[in-house]
C-alpha positions in Angstrom: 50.1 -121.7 108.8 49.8 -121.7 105.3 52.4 -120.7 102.8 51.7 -116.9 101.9 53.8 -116.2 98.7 56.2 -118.1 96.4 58.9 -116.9 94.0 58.4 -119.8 91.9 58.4 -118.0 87.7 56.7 -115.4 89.6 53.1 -117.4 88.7 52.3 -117.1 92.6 48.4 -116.9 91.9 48.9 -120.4 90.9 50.7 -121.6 94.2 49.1 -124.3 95.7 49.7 -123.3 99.3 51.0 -126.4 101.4 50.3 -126.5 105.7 53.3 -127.2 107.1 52.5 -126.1 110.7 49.3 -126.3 113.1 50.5 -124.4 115.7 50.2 -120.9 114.5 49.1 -119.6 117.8 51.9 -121.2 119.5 54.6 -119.7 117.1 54.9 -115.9 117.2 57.1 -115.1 114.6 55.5 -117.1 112.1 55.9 -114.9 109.0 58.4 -115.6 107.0 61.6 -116.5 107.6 64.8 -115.6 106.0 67.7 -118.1 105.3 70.9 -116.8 104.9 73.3 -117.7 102.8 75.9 -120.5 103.8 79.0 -119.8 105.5 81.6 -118.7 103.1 83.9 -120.9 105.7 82.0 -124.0 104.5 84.7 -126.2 102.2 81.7 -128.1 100.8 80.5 -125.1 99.2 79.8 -125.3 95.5 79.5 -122.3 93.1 77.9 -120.3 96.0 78.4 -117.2 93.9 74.9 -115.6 93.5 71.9 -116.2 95.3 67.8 -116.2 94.6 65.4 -115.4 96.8 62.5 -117.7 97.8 59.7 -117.1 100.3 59.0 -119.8 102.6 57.1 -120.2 105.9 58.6 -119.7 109.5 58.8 -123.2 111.0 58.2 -123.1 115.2 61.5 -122.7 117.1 59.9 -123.8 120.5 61.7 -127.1 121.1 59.9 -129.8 122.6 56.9 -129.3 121.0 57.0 -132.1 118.4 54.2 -130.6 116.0 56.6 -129.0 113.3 58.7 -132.3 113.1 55.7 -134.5 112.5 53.8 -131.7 110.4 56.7 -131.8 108.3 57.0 -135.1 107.7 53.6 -135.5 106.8 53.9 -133.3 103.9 55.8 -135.8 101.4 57.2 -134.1 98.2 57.7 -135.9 95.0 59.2 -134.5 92.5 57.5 -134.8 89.1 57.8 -138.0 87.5 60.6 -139.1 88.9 62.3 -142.3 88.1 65.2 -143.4 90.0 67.6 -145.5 88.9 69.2 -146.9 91.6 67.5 -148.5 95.1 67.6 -146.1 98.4 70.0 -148.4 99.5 72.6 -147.9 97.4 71.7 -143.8 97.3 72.2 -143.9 101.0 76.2 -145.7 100.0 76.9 -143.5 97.7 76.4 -140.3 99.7 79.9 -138.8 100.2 81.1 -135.7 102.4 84.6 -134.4 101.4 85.6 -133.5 104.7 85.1 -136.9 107.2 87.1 -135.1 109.9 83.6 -133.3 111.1 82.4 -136.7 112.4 79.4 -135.5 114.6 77.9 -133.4 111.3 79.0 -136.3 109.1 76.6 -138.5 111.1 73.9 -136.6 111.3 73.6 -136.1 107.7 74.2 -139.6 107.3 71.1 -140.5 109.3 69.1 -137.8 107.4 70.0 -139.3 104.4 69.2 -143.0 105.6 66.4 -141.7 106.9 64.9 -139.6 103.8 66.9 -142.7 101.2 63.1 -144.5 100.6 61.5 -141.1 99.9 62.5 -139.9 96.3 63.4 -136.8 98.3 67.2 -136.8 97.8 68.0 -134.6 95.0 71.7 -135.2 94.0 72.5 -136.9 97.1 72.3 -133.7 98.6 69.6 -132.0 98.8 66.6 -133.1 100.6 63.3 -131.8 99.8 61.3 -131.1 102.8 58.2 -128.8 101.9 56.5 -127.3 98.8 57.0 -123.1 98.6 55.2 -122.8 95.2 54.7 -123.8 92.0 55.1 -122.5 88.2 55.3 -122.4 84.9 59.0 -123.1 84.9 59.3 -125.3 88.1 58.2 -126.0 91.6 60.3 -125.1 94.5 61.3 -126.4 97.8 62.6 -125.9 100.9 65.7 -128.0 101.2 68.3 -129.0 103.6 71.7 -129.2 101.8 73.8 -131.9 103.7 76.9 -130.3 103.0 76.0 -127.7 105.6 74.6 -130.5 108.2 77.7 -132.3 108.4 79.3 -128.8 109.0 77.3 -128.4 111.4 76.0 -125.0 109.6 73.8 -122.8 111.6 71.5 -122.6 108.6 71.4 -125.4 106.8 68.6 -125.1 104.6 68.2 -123.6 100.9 65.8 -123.6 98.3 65.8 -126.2 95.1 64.1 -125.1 91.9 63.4 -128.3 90.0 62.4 -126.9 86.4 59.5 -129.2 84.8 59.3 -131.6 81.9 59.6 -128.8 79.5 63.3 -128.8 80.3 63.7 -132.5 80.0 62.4 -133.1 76.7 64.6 -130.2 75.5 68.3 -130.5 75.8 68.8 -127.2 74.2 66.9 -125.6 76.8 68.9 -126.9 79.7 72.6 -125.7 77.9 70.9 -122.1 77.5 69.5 -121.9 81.0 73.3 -123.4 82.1 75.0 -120.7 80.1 72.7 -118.1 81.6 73.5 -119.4 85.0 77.2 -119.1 84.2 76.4 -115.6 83.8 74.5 -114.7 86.7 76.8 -116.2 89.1 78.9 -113.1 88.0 75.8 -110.7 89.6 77.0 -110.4 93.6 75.3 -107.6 94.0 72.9 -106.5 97.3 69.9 -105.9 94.9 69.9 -109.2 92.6 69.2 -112.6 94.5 71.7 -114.8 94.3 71.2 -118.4 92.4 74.2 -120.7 94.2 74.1 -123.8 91.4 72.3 -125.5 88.6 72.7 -129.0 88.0 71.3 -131.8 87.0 70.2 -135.3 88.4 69.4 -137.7 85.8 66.5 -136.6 84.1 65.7 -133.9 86.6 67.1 -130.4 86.2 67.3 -128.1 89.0 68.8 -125.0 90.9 69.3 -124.0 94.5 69.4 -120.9 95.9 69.0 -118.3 98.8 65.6 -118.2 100.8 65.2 -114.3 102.3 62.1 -113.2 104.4 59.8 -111.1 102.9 57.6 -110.2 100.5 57.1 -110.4 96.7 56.2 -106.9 94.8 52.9 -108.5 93.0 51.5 -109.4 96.2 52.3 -106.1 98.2 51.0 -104.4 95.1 47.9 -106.3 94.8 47.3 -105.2 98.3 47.3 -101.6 97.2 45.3 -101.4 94.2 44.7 -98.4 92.7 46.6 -96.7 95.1 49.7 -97.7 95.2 52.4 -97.8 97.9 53.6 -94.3 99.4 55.8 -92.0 96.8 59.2 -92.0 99.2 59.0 -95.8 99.8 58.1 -96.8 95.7 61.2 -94.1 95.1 63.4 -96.0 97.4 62.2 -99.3 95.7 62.8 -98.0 92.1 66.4 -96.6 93.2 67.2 -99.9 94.2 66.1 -101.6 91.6 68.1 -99.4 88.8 71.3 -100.0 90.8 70.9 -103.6 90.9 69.9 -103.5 86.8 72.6 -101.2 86.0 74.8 -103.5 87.8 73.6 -106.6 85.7 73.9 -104.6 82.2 77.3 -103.1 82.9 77.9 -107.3 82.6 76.6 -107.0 79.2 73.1 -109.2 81.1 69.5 -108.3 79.9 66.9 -109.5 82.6 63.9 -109.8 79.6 61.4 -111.0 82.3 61.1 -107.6 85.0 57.8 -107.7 86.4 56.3 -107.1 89.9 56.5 -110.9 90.5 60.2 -111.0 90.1 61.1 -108.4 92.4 61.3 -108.9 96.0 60.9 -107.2 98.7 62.5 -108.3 102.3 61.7 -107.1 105.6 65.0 -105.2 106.1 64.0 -103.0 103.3 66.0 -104.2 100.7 64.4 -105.0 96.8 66.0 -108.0 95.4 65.6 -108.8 91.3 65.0 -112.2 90.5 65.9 -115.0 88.4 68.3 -112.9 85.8 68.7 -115.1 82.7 66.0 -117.6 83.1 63.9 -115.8 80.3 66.9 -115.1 78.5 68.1 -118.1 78.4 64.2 -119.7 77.4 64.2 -117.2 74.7 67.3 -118.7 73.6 66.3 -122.2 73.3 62.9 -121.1 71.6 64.9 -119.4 68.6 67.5 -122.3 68.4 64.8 -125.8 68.6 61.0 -126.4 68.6 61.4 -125.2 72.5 57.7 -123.7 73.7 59.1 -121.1 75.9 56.0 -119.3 75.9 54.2 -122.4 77.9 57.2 -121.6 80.7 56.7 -118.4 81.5 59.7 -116.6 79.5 57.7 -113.9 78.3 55.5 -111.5 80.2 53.2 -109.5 78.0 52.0 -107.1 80.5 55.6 -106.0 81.1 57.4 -107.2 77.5 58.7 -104.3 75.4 57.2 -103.4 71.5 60.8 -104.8 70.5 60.3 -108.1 72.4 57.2 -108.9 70.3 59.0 -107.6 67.2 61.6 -110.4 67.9 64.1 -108.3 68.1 67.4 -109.6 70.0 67.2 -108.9 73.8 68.4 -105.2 74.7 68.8 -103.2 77.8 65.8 -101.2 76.5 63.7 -103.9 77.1 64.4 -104.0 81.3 64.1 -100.1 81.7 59.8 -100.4 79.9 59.9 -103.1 82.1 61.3 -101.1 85.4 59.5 -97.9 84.0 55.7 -99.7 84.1 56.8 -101.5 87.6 57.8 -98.4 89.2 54.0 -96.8 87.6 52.4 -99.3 89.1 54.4 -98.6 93.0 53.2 -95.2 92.6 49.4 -95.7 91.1 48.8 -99.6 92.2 47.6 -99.5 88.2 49.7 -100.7 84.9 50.6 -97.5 82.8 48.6 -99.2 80.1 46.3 -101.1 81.8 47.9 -104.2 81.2 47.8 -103.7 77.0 51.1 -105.3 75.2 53.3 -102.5 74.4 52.5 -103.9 70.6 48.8 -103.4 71.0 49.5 -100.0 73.0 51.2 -98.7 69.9 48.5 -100.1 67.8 45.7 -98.2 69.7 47.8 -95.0 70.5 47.9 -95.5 74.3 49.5 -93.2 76.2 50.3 -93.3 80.1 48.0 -90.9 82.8 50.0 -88.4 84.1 50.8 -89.1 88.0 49.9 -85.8 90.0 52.4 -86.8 92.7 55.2 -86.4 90.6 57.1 -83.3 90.0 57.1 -82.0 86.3 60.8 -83.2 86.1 60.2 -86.9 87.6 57.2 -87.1 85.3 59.3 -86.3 81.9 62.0 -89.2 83.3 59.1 -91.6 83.8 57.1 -91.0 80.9 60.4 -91.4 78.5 60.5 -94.6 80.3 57.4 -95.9 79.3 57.8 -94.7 76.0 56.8 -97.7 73.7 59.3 -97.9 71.2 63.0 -97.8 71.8 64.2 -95.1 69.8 61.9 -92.7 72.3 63.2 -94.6 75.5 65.8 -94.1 77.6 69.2 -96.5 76.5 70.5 -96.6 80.0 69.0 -97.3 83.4 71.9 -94.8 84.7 70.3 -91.6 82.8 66.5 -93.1 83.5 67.5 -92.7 87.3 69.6 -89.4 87.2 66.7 -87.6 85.0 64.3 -89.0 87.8 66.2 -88.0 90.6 69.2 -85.4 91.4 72.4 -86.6 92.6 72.6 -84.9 95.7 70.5 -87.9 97.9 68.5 -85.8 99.9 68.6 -88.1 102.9 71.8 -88.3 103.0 71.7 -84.0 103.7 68.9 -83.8 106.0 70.4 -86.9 108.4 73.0 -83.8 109.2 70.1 -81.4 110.3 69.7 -80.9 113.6 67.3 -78.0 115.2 69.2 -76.3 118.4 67.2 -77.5 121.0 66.1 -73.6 123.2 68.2 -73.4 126.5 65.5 -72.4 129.0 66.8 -71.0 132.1 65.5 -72.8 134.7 68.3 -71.9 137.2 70.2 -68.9 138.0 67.7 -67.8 140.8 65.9 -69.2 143.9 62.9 -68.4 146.1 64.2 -67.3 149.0 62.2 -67.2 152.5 58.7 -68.2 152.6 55.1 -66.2 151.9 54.4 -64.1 154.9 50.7 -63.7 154.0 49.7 -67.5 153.6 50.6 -71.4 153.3 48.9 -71.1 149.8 50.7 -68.6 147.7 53.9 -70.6 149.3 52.3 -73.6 147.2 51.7 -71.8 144.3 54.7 -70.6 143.6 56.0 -73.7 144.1 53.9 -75.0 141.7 54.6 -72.4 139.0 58.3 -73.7 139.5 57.8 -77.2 139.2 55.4 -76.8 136.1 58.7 -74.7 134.9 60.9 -77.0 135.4 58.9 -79.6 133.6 58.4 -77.4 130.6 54.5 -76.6 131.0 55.1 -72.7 130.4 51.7 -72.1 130.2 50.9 -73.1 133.9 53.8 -71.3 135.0 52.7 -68.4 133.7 49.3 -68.8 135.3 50.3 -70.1 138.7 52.9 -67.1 138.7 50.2 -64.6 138.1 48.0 -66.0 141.1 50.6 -65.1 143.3 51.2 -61.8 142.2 47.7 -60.9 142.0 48.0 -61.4 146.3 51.9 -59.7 145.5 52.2 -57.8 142.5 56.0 -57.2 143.9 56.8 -60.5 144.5 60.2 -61.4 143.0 60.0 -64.5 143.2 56.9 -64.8 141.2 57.8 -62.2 138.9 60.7 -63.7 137.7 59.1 -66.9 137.1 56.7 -65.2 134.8 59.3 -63.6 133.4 61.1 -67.0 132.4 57.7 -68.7 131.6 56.9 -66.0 129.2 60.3 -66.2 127.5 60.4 -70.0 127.3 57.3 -70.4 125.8 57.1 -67.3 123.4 61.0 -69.3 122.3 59.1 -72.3 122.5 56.6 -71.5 120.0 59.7 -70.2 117.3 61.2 -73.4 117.7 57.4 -75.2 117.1 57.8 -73.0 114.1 60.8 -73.5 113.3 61.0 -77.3 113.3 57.8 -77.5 111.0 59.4 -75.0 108.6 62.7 -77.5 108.9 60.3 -80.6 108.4 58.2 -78.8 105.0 61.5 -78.2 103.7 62.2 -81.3 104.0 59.2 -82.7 102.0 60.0 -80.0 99.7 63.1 -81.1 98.6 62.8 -84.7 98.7 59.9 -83.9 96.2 63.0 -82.3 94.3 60.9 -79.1 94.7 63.6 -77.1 95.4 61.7 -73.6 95.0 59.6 -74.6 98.0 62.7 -75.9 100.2 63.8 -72.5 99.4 60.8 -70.6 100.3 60.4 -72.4 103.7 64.4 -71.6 104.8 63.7 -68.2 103.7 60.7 -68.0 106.0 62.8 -69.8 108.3 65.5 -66.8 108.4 63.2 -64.1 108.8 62.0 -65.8 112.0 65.8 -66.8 113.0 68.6 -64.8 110.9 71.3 -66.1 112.6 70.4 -70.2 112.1 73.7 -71.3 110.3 72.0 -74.9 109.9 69.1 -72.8 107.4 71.8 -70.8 105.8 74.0 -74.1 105.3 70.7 -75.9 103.8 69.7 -72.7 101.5 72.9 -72.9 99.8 72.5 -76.6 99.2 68.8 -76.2 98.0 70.2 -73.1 96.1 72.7 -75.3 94.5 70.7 -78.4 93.7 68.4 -75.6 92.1 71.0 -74.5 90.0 71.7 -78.3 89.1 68.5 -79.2 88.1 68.4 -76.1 86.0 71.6 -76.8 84.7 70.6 -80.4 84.0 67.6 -80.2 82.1 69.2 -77.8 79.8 72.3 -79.7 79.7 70.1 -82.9 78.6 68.7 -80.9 76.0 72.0 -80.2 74.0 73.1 -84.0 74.3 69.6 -84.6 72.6 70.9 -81.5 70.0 74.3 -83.7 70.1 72.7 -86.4 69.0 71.6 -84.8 65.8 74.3 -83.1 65.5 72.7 -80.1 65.6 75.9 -77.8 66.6 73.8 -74.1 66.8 71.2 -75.9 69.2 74.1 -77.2 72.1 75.8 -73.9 71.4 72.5 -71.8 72.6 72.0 -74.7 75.6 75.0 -74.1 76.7 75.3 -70.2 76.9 72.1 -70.0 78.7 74.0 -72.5 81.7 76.8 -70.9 81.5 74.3 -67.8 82.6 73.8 -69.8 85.5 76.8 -71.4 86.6 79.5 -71.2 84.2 81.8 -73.9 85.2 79.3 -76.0 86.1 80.5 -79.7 86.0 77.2 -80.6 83.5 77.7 -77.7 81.6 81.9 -78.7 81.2 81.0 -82.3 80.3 78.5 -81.7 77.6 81.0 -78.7 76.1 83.9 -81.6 76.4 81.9 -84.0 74.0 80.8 -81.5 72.0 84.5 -80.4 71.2 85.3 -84.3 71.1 82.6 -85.2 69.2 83.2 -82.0 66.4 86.9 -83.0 66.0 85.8 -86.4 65.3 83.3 -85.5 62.5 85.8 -83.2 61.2 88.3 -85.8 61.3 85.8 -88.0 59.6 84.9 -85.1 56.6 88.3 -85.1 55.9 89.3 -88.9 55.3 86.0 -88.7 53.6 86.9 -86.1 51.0 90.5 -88.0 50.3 88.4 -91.1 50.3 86.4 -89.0 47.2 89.3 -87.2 45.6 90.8 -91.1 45.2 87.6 -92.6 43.7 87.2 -89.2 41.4 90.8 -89.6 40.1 90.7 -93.4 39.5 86.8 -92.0 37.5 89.2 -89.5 35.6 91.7 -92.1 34.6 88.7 -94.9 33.5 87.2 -91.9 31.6 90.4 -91.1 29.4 91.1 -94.9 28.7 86.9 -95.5 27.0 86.3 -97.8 30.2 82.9 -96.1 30.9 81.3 -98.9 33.5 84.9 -97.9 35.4 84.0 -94.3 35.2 80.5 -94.8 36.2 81.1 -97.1 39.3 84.0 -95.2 40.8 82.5 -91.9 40.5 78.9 -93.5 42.2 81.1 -94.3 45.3 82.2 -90.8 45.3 78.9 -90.0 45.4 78.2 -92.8 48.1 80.2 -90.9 50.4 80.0 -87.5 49.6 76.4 -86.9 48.0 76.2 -84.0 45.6 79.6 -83.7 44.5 79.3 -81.7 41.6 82.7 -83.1 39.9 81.8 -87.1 40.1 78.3 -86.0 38.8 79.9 -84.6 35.6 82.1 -87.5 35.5 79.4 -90.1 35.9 77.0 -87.9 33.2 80.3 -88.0 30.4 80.9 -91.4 30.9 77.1 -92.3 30.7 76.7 -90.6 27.4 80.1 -91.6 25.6 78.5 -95.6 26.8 75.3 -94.1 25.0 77.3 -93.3 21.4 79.6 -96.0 21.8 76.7 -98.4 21.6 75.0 -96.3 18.8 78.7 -96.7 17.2 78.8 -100.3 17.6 75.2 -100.5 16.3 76.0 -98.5 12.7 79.4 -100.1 12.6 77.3 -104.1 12.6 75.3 -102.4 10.1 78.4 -101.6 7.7 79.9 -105.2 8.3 76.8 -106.7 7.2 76.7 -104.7 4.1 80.2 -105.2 3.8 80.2 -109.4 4.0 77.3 -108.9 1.3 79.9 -107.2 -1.1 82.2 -109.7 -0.1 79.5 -112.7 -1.4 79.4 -110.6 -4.6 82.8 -110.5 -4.9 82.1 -106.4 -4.7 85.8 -106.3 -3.4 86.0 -103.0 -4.2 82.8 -102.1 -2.2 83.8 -104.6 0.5 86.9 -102.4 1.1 85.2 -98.9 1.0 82.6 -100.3 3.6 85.6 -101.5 5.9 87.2 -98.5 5.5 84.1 -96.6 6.6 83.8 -98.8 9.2 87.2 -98.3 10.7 87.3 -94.6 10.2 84.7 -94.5 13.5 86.9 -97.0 15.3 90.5 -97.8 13.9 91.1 -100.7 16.5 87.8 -103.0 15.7 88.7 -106.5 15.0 86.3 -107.7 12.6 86.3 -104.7 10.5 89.9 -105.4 10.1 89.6 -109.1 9.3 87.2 -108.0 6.5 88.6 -105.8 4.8 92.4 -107.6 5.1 90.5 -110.4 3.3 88.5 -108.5 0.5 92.3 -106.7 -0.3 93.4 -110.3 -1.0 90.5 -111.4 -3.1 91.5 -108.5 -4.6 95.1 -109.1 -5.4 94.1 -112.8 -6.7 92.4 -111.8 -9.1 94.2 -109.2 -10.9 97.1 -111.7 -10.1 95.1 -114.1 -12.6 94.7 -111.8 -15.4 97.4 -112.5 -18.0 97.8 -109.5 -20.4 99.5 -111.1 -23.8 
């Protein structure tokens, strides 16, 4: 058997596939085989927290056999470029178990190691690597037996081992952000996210274990349906699943940043598992903070990578609900929405996704939002992405309670009494026609009734078995009726197309007016009607919300109201409206004390000449409260008094120029007139002062000197 699909980085077209087994025809559950995760009773357990899914191949379970043994132990697996450091001797004495009491799983595992010690295969003194699953561009993995659980004597004993590739080794940055990231997901216990148990090291050689499940991975059940895609109630089941187990991971405050077909999986219980949460996160990481090539390992996908992604932008929830929006697309058309463009060079080109007839209008709008290729047009949560795709009420969760009333046919309540007197045949006949009734063939009853009373046209006997026929089958065609109106209904509103569901239970009534199971149904179809009504308008006015566009929600919400008016949608959005109004009104008011403060403080700068003051406390006025009239005025009087007090300062220079020239001339007359000039325009200026104080005592001297005899 050869290995048919790997979770390895999700690169499963580059799996070399590995034969393990040559006796596929002896082995018939050989498809793939699901390990379990370890008993919780185990002691030895280590960080078995979260899990990861791997595929591997079914080994034979017929004992005696001696094919898988040797088959497995012809396939050797080295890890890549191992060194070890110490001989397989002293590997072998420095294997420990914590709990020695367990002495008969204590030896075995001892003899698997001694056994496995010259092989290179013991990873941690722990984990021995047995076969290859796959191969990528972050790591190869294996199928492992952990001999913890052998000396446990764990019924399932095996796990898978990642061990990540020289990228990893030659980048010690890259190894803490992949061990933060695994810190992280060990948090995500969750029945849609695969579980990663540890990551560790071993010398040089970085690795992870984790959870091997049976099944299948989505790229290879989608390649299988290309261009068609997988039916629309299975790919919705898939997509619910999916959006739990990412809105799970995001209420953690974890982006995925690597969703694609080839990290989803898909096990034979019917369960889709997301895998490897925080590897490409963590890559990414490494990239921004070193010389890290994260591309080379896979951490980006470009097929499934938002516009924002390529932009650089820091990782956002955003970025996992394109991603889920293009792999739930390609469930339903077996094609990418954009043919496998980049979201950037989507943009670029102004692509745009093909409508899916399948869908209902509604479904469509939720999908297409999804895809949308920038963030600002997408949806922020993958909550409202699932409730805009789908109503709440989970439609199989009503129709498991409907039950059509199986018809009571009365096959009793008379008897044939005596025998035919006219011959041993009509005697057969009739009992014929009441063995075909009692098996529920009303049609030869009918016919094997009317032979007799062709011979007997009084015959009670016969006539009451035509009678019954006749009944049972004109009941048993309204049931037949019935039951197909039940089953289009059905389809109807599991479409979410509740108009039909309501059409067929109407039909359904006309033909039966007493069926309380229709009636009970109508109202429910009635009701989710009303809710998706109710809900589309009611995701309108949060839209008008979010632009606080008041007049818009008020108008949403009166036409609800028309509808149902204390419907739980239509009180939610009115409760955040109110909330969301006081707020801003809150807001506008600590905003315009905020303005009256700065515009007195403008005042105050204003009266004292301090005109940058002015200026700068007025413009944060303005800052909050645009168009206020009074801290324009204020900013406009300050600018122009700056404006003449410069022109002041310039003519005032002027005079002190000419007034220092009189000075030199020993003008002191002119000197003091100029000065005087001078200070007239501004009493308080230093230098004019100075000036003039100086010519005054020239002055003085001088008369001082003049003698008069």
């Amino acid at each position: 058997m050869l290995v048919e699909g790997c979770i390895v980085d999700n690169e499963c077209e580059n799996v070399e596939k590995t034969q393990v087994l040559s006796t596929k025809k002896n082995n018939p559950n050989d498809a793939k085989t699901r390990i379990q995760r370890p008993s919780t009773a185990n002691p030895h357990q280590e960080n078995i927290d979260l899990e990861e899914t791997i595929l591997m191949p079914a080994a034979s379970k017929q004992a005696g056999s001696g094919s898988v043994d040797s088959e497995i132990e012809n396939t050797r697996i080295h890890r890549p470029n191992e060194q070890s450091s110490t001989s397989a001797s002293e590997q072998l004495t420095q294997l420990t178990f914590a709990n020695t009491a367990n002495t008969k799983g204590l030896l075995k595992a001892q003899a698997i190691a001694r056994e496995s010690a010259d092989t290179k295969n013991l990873v941690k003194k722990r984990f021995l690597l047995e076969t290859t699953l796959g191969a990528g561009g972050m790591g190869t993995v294996y199928k492992a037996q952990d001999l913890r659980k052998v000396e446990a004597e764990d019924k399932h004993p095996y796990v898978a081992v990642k061990v990540l590739n020289e990228g990893f080794k030659q980048h010690p940055q890259a190894y803490v952000s992949l061990q933060q990231e695994a810190v992280k997901s060990q948090k995500l216990a969750h029945p849609n996210i695969v579980t990663v148990y540890d990551f560790d090291r071993d010398g040089d050689t970085i690795f992870m274990t984790m959870e091997l499940l049976q099944g299948t991975p989505l790229d290879a059940c989608l390649k299988s349906v290309a261009n068609r895609g997988i039916e629309k109630n299975e790919a919705v089941g898939h997509f619910n699943q999916l959006c739990n187990g990412l809105s799970y991971a995001h209420a953690r405050n974890i982006v995925h940043s690597d969703f694609k077909p080839g990290n989803i999986f898909l096990t034979d219980d019917g369960s889709a598992k997301i895998l490897d949460f925080g590897i490409a996160r963590a890559v990414s990481q490494a990239k921004a903070d070193s010389n890290f090539d994260a591309g080379s390992l896979g951490a980006l996908t470009p097929s499934y990578a938002s516009y924002e992604m390529f932009q650089g932008e820091p990782p956002h929830f955003s970025d996992d609900i394109y991603a889920l929006a293009c792999v739930f697309y390609e469930m339903l058309t077996g094609q990418h929405p954009y043919n496998r463009t980049p979201a950037n060079q989507a943009l670029e080109k102004g692509l745009t996704p093909k409508r899916i007839k399948s869908l209902t209008r509604r479904e469509w709008r939720a999908l297409e939002k999804g895809l949308a290729l920038t963030i600002s047009d997408r949806w922020q949560s993958v909550a409202e992405f699932q409730k805009a795709f789908a109503p709440a009420l989970r439609a199989k969760q009503l129709w498991s309670a409907v039950g059509v009333a199986s018809v009571g046919l009365i096959a009793a309540g008379w008897a044939i009494y005596g025998s035919y007197q006219d011959s041993a045949q009509l005697k057969s006949t009739i009992e014929k026609a009441q063995h075909c009734l009692e098996q529920k063939d009303y049609q030869c009853a009918i016919e094997n009734s009317v032979v007799v009373l062709n011979a007997q046209p009084n015959n009670s006997n016969a006539l009451t078995l035509n009678k019954v026929a006749r009944d049972a089958l004109a009941k048993s065609k309204q049931l037949a009726v019935v039951e197909k109106l039940i089953e289009e209904a059905k389809d109807c509103f599991q479409a979410n197309e509740v108009d039909c569901a309501s059409l067929k239970l109407n039909e359904l009534l006309a033909l039966d007016q007493k069926n309380t199971q229709a009636k009970k149904l109508l109202s429910i179809v009635d009701q989710q009607g009303i809710d998706n009504r109710i809900g589309v308008l009611m995701s309108d006015a949060n839209h008008c919300l979010d632009e606080n566009d008041y007049a818009c929600v008020n108008r949403l919400i009166a036409k609800a109201e028309l509808i149902s008016l204390h419907h739980v949608d239509v009180v939610a959005v009115k409760s955040r409206r109110n909330q969301q109004w006081s707020q801003q009104q809150a807001a506008n008011q600590q905003r315009s004390e905020q303005v009256a403060a700065l515009l007195g403080q403008a005042q105050r700068c204003l009266k004292e000449n301090k005109y940058q003051c002015a200026i700068k406390e007025s413009e944060s006025a303005l800052a909050l409260q645009p168009g206020n009239d009074q801290a324009i005025a204020v900013r406009r009087t300050a600018e122009i008094a700056m404006v003449n007090e410069i022109n002041q300062r310039k003519v005032i220079d002027g005079m002190l120029i000419k007034a220092r020239q009189c000075l030199t001339a020993k003008n002191y007359s002119c000197a003091i007139s100029t000065t005087d000039a001078a200070l007239a325009m501004d009493p308080k200026h230093v230098q004019s002062l100075a000036l003039k104080k100086k010519a005054e005592q020239e002055q003085l001297r001088i008369k001082r000197s003049i003698s008069i005899y």
